[in-house]
C-alpha positions, 0 to 999 in steps of 0.5 A: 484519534480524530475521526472525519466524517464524510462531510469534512472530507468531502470531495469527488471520488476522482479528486487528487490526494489531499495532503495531511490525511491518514487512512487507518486500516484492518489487513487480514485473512477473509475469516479476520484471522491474521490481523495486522494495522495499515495506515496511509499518510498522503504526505503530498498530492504524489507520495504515500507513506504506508506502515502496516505492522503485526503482532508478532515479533519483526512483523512491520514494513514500511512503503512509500510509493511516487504518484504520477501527475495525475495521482491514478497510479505509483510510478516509484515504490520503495518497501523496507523491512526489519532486519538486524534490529533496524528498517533495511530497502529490501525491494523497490519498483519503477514504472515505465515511461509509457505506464506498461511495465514495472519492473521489481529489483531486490538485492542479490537477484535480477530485475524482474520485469512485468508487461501490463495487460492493461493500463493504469498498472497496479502492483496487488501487493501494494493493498490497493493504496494507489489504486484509484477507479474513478472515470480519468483513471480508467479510460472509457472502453467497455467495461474497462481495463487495467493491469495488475501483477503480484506474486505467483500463485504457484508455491515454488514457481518461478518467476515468483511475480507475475501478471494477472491478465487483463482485470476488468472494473465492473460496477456493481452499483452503490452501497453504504459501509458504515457512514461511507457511501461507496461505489461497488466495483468487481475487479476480475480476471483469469482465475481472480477476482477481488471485490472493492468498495470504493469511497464516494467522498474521497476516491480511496479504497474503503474495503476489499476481499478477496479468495486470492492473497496479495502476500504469501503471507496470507491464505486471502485477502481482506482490508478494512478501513476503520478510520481517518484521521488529520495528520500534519507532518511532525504528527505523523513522523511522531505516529511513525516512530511511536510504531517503529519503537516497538520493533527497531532496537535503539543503537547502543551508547558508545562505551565510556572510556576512562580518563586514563585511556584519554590521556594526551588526547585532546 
């Protein structure tokens, strides 16, 4: 793998997503437990491709998420999961128009609808992948606010996502992960808080922890970047199928008929 340094990725923090670039990630518990990869491709200045994939047997999911023009916030999310053997949509989202509500549609159930208390609107469960904290994204008020829903903390409960209340960005300051410098920043509400490191270079989450999952699949919430790489589109899709083919079963071959069976056909 190619690893970029922060040089060649140079950009400010509130720039769009530059296409060709894939983001390799570390998803986990807080303890390192639970380990599973994540890796975002920006296919365009609008569309993330992610695959995050596990050890166990069935453990991959695929989403693509639409950006808005300005590349703070996804206006269309689509997820697929394994299921008989191959990628099924299992879930997919929109965005209003005034940026205030997404609105979650799974097969077989009604739409679930969710007001914002704050705006650009971010689903948690996304691991941050389109979150972006830079000054155009988040307005001006003090400190600033934004949205954030996931799903309900409450085994059992119903509705089974819901909003967390207004989040506010606080700056923490600078601080180096590694050879990134990083923007520090607490996003904190009722009962949640997650900590972020935000890379200067290119805007992009570069580590997050949290005591509070973004799955039930998850006790808590921890993700790691461990390297990025240039991927043009035929890269990139071979990456992907290298990845599916460890889980998607190839169909079968139609069976060979005999000649006999084919007499008179033609």
């Amino acid at each position: 793998m190619l690893l970029l340094a922060p040089a060649a990725l140079g950009a400010e923090a509130g720039s769009t997503h530059r296409p060709g670039i894939a983001y390799h990630y570390i998803k986990s518990n807080l303890d390192g437990s639970d380990p599973w990869q994540v890796t975002t491709y920006v296919s365009s200045p609008r569309r993330l491709d992610v695959l995050k994939w596990g050890p166990g047997r069935g453990e991959v999911v695929e989403v693509t998420a639409d950006l808005d023009p300005t590349g703070c916030v996804a206006q269309h999310l689509e997820q697929w999961n394994l299921r008989d053997g191959a990628m099924a949509l299992s879930m997919w989202a929109n965005l209003s128009d005034d940026g205030s509500t997404l609105t979650f549609h799974r097969e077989g159930i009604s739409p679930i609808a969710l007001r914002g208390s704050g705006r650009p609107l971010h689903p948690y469960g996304f691991d941050m992948q389109a979150m972006n904290v830079s000054s155009r994204c988040i307005g001006t008020s003090k400190p600033p606010i934004i949205g954030l829903n996931g799903f309900n903390p409450v085994e059992g409960a119903t509705p089974p996502l819901v909003d967390y209340g207004p989040i506010r960005v606080e700056s923490l300051g600078n601080e180096r992960l590694g050879d990134i410098p990083c923007r520090k920043v607490r996003l904190a509400g009722k009962d949640f808080s997650v900590l972020t490191w935000f890379s200067h270079e290119d805007g992009r989450i570069v580590r997050a922890e949290s005591a509070r999952p973004d799955s039930d699949d998850w006790t808590s919430f921890r993700l790691e970047r461990k390297g990025t790489e240039r991927m043009d589109p035929f890269r990139w899709q071979a990456f992907r199928a290298q990845v599916l083919g460890r889980f998607v079963v190839p169909p079968s071959a139609p069976a060979r008929t005999s000649a006999g069976s084919e007499a008179g056909k033609r």
